[in-house]
N, C-alpha and C positions, 0 to 999 in steps of 0.2 A: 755569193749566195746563189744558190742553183735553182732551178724552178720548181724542183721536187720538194725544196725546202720550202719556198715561199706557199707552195700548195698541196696542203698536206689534209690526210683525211682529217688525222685531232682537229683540225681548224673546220673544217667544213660539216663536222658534227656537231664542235661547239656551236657555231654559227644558228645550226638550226635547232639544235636543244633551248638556245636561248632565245630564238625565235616564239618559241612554243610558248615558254614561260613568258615572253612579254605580250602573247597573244592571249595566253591564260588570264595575266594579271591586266590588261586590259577590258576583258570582257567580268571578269571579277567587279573592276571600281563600276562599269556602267551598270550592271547588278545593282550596287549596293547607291549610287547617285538615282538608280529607277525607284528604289524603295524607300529614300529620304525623302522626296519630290512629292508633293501631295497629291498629282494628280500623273498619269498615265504619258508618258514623253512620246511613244508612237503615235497615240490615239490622236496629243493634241497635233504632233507635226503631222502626218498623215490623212487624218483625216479632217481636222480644224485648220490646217495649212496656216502652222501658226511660226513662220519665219525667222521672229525671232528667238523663238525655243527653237529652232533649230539653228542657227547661228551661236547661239548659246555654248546649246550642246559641243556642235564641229570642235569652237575652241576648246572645250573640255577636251574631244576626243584627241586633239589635238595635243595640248598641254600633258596629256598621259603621258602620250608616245614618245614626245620628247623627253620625258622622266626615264622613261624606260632607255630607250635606245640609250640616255646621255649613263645608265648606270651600268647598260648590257657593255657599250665602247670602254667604259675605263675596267 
């Protein structure tokens, strides 16, 4: 296998189309988890320095990605 094979444009367009789309659908669910939440998640970590909503959240933001990335690799 030669190098022109292992790196190919197809691959490095895929790569970042599906980048886009897991960045898309990442900022999609925090969208729609801001609008389930009864109260405002910036306001409270931000401005009420409220630690564990934002500990919370990380893991959420966290557990997406890995949704994403484990459906973008297969």
């Amino acid at each position: 296998m030669s190098l022109n094979e292992l790196i190919s444009i197809k691959y490095i367009i895929a790569s970042v189309v599906y980048s886009f789309i897991g960045i898309l659908v990442l900022i999609v669910s925090f969208w729609i988890i801001e609008k389930i939440t009864p109260e405002n998640l910036w306001k409270e970590i931000l401005d009420k320095q409220n630690k564990a909503l934002a500990i919370v959240f990380a893991a959420f933001i966290i557990a997406i990605a890995i949704i994403i990335s484990s459906a973008i690799h297969s």
